[in-house]
C-alpha positions as protocol buffer text, in pm:
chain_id: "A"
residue {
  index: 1
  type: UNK
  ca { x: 12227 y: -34 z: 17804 }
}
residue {
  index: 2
  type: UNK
  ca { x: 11994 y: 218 z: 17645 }
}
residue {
  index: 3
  type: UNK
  ca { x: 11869 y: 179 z: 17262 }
}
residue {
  index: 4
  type: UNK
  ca { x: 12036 y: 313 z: 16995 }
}
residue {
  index: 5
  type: UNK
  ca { x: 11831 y: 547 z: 16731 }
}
residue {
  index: 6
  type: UNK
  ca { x: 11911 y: 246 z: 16496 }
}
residue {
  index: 7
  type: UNK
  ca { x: 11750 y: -29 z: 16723 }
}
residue {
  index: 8
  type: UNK
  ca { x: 11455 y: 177 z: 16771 }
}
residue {
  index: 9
  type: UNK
  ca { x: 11113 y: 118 z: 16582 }
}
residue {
  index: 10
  type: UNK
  ca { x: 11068 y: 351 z: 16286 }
}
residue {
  index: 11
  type: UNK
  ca { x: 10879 y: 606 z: 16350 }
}
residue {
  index: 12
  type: UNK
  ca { x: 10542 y: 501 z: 16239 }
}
residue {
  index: 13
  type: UNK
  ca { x: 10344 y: 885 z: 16142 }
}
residue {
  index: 14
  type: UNK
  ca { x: 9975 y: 779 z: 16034 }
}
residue {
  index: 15
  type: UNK
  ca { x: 9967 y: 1090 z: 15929 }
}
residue {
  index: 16
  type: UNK
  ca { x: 10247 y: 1068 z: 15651 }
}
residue {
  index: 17
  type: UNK
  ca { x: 10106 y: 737 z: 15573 }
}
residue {
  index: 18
  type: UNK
  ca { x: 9765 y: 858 z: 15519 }
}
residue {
  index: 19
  type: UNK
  ca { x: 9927 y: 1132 z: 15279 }
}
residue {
  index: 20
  type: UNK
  ca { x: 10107 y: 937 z: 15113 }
}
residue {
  index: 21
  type: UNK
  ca { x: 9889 y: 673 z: 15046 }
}
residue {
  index: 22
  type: UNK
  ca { x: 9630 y: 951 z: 14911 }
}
residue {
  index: 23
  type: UNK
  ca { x: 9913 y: 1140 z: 14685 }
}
residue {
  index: 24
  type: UNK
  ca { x: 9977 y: 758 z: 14537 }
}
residue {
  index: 25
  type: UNK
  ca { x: 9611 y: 691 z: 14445 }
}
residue {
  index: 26
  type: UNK
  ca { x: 9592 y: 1077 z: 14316 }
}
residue {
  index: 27
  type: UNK
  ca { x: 9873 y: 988 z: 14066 }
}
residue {
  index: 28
  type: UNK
  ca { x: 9689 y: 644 z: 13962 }
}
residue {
  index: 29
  type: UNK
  ca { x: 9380 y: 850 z: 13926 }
}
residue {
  index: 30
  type: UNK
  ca { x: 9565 y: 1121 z: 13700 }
}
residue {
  index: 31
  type: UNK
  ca { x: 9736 y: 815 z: 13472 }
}
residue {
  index: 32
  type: UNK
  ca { x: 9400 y: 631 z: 13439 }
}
residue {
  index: 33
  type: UNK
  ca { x: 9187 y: 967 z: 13360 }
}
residue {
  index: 34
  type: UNK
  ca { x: 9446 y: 1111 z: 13103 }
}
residue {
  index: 35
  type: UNK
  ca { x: 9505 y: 789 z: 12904 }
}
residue {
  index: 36
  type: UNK
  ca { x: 9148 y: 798 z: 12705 }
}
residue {
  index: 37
  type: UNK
  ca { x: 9295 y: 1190 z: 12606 }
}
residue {
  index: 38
  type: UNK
  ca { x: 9597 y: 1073 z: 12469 }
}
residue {
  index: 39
  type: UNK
  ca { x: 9435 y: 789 z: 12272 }
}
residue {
  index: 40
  type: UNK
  ca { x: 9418 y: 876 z: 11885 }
}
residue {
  index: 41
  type: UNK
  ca { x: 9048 y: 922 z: 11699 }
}
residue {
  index: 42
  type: UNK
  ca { x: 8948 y: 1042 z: 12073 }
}
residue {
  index: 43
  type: UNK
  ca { x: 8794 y: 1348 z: 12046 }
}
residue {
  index: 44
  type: UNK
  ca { x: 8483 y: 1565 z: 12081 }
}
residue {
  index: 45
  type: UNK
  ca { x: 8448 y: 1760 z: 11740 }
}
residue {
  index: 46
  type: UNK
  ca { x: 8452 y: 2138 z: 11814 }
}
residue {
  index: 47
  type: UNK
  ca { x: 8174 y: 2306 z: 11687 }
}
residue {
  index: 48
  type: UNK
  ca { x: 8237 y: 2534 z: 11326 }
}
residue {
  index: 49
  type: UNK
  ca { x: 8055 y: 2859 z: 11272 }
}
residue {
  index: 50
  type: UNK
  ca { x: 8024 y: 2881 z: 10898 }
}
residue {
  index: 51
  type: UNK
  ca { x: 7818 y: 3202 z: 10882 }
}
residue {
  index: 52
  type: UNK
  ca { x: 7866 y: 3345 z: 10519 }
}
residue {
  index: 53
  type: UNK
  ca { x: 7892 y: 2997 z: 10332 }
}
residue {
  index: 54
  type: UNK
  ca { x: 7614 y: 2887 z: 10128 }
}
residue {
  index: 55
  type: UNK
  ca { x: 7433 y: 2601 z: 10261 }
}
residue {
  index: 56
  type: UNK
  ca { x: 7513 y: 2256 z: 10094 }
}
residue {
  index: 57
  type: UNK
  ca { x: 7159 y: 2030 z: 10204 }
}
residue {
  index: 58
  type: UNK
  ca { x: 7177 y: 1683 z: 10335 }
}
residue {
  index: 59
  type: UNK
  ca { x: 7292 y: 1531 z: 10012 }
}
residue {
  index: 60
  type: UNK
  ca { x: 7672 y: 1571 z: 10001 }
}
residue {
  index: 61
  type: UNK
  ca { x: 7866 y: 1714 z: 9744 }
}
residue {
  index: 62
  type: UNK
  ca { x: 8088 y: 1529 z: 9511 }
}
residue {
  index: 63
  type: UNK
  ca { x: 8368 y: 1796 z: 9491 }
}
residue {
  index: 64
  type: UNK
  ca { x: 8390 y: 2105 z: 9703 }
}
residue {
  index: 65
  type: UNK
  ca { x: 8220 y: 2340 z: 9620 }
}
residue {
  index: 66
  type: UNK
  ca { x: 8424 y: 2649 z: 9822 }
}
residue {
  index: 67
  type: UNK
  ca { x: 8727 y: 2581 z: 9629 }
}
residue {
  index: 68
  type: UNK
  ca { x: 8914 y: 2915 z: 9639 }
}
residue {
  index: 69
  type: UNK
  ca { x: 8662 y: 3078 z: 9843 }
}
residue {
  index: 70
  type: UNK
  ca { x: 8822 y: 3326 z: 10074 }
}
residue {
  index: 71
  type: UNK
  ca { x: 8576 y: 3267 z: 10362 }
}
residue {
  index: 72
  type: UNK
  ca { x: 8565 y: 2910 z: 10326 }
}
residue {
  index: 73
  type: UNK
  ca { x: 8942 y: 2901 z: 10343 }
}
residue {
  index: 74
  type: UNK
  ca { x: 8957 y: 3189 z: 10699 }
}
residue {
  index: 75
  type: UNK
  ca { x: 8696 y: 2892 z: 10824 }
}
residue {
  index: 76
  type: UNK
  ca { x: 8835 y: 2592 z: 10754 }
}
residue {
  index: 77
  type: UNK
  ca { x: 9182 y: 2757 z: 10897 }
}
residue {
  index: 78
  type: UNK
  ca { x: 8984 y: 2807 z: 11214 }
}
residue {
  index: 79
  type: UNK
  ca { x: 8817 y: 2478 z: 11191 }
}
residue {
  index: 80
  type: UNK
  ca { x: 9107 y: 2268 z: 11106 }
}
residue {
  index: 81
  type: UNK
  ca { x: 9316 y: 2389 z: 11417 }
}
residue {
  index: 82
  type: UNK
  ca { x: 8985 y: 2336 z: 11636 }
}
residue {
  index: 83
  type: UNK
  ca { x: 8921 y: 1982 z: 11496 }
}
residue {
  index: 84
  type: UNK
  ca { x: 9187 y: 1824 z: 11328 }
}
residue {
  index: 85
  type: UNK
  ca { x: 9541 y: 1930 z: 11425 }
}
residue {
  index: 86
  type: UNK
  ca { x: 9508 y: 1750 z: 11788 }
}
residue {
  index: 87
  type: UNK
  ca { x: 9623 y: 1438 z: 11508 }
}
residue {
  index: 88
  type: UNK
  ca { x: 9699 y: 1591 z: 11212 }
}
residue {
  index: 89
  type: UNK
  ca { x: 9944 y: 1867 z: 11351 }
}
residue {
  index: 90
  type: UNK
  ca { x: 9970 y: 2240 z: 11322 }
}
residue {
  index: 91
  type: UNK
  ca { x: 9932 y: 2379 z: 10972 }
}
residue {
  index: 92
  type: UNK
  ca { x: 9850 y: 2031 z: 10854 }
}
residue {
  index: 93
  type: UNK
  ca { x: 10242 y: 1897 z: 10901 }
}
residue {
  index: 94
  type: UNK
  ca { x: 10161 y: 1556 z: 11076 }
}
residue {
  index: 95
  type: UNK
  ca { x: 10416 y: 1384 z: 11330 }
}
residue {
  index: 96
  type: UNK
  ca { x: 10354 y: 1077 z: 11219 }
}
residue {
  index: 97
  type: UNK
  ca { x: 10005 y: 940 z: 11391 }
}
residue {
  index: 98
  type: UNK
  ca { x: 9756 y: 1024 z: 11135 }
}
residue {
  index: 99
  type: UNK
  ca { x: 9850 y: 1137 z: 10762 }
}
residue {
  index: 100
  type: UNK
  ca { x: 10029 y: 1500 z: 10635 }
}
residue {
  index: 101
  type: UNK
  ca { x: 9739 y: 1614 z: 10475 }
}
residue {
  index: 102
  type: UNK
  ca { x: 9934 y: 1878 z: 10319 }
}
residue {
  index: 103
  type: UNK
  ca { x: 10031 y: 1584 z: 10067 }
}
residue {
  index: 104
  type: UNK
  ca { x: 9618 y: 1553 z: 10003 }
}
residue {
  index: 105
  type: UNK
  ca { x: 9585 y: 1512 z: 9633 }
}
residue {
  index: 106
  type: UNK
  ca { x: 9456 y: 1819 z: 9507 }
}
residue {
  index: 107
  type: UNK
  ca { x: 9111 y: 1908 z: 9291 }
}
residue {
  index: 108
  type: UNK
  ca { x: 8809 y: 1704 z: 9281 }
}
residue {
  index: 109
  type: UNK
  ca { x: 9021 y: 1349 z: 9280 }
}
residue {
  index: 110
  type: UNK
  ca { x: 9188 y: 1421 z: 9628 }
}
residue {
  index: 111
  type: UNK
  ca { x: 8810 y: 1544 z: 9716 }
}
residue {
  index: 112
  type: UNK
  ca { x: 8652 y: 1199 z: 9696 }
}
residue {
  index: 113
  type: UNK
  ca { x: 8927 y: 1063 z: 9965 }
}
residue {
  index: 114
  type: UNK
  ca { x: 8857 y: 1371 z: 10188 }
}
residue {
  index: 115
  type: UNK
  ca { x: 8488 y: 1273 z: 10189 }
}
residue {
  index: 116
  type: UNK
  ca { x: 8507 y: 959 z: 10207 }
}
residue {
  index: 117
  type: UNK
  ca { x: 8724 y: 951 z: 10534 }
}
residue {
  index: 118
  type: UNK
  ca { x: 8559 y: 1265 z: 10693 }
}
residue {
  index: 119
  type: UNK
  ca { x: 8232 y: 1101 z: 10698 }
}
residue {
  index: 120
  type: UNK
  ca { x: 8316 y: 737 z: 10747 }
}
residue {
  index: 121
  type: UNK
  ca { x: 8559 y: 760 z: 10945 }
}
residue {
  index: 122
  type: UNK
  ca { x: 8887 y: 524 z: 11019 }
}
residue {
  index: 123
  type: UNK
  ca { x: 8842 y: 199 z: 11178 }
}
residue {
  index: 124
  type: UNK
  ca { x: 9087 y: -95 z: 11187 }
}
residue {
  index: 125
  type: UNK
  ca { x: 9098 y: -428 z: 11355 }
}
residue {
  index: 126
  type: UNK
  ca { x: 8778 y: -228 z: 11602 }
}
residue {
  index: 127
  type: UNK
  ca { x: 9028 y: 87 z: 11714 }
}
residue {
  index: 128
  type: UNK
  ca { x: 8886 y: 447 z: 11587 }
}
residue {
  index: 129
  type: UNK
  ca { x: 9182 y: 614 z: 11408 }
}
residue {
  index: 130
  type: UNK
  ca { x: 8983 y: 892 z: 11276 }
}
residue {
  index: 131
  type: UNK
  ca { x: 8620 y: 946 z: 11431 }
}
residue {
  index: 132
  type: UNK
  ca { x: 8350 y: 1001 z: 11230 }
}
residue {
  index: 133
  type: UNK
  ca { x: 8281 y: 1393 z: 11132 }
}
residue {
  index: 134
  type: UNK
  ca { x: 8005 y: 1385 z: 10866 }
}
residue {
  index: 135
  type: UNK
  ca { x: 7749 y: 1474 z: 11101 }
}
residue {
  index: 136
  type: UNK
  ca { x: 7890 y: 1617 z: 11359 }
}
residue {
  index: 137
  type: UNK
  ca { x: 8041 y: 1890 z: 11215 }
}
residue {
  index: 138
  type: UNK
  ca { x: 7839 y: 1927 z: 10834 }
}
residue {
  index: 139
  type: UNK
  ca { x: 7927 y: 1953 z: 10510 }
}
residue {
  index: 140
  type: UNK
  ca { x: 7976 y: 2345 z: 10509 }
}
residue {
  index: 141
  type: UNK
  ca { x: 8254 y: 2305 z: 10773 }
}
residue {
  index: 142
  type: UNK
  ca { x: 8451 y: 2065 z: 10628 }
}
residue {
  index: 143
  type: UNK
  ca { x: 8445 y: 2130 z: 10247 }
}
residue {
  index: 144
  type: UNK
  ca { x: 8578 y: 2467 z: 10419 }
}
residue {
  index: 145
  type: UNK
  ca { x: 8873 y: 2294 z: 10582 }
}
residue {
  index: 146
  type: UNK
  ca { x: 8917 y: 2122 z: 10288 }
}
residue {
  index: 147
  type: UNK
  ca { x: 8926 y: 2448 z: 10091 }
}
residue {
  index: 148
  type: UNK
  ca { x: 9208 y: 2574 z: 10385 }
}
residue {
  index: 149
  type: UNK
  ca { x: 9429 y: 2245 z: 10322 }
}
residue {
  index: 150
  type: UNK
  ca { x: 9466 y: 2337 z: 9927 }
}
residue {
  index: 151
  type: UNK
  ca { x: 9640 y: 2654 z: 10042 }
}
residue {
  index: 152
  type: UNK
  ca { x: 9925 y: 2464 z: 10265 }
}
residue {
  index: 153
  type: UNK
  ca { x: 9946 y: 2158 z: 9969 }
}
residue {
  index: 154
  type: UNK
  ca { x: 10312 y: 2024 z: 9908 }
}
residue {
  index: 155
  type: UNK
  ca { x: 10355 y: 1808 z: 9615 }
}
């Protein structure tokens, strides 16, 4: 009696095995790779051209000092969406992950937060929720994007 196709042997294809076996690790490879990208305070700060601003020196400022300055504002704009809206969200309106820093107190007392946290950081229980900026990106650059998020504040 001959075989049936159903009491034959799959069809072993090392071919198709070998493809399939490289398409699986390709996907674990993707996952693994993408996972530190997704992961909040991980970021490499973009850097800020902040031709036409005075310079500050080393010793930061207390309050800004570009409040209402036109080309501190165009440059924090610029700088905000390069740096900060990955977490923060477009036009400062945060999803939910890091604060709305449309509801930033304004004027010098909302100033001494934004320092504080652009230079130090956010850090609990040893997981970065905001990297460190001071340095990376200068006080110039982000007194200007503080300057651009007093023009989107919400009370």
């Amino acid at each position: 009696m001959p075989l049936t196709r159903s009491d034959r042997r799959p069809d072993h294809r090392p071919g198709r095995l070998r493809t399939l076996a490289f398409a699986g690790l390709a996907l674990v490879a993707v996952a693994a790779g993408s996972a530190p990208a997704f992961a909040h305070g991980d970021m490499t700060p973009q850097p800020v051209d902040t031709t036409g601003l005075d310079k500050l020196g080393e010793a930061w400022k207390d309050a800004n000092p570009f409040r209402g300055n036109p080309r501190a504002i165009e440059i924090g704009a610029s700088a905000f969406n390069q740096n900060c809206a990955r977490c923060h969200g477009l036009g400062a309106v945060s999803g939910g992950i890091a604060p709305d820093l449309r509801y930033l107190e304004a004027g010098d007392s909302g100033d001494e937060w934004f320092k504080e946290r652009v230079i130090n950081g956010a850090v609990r229980n040893g997981v970065t929720y905001m990297p460190r900026f001071g340095e990376a990106l200068g006080q110039e650059a982000l007194w200007a994007i503080r300057s651009w998020l007093e023009t989107v504040h919400a009370d």
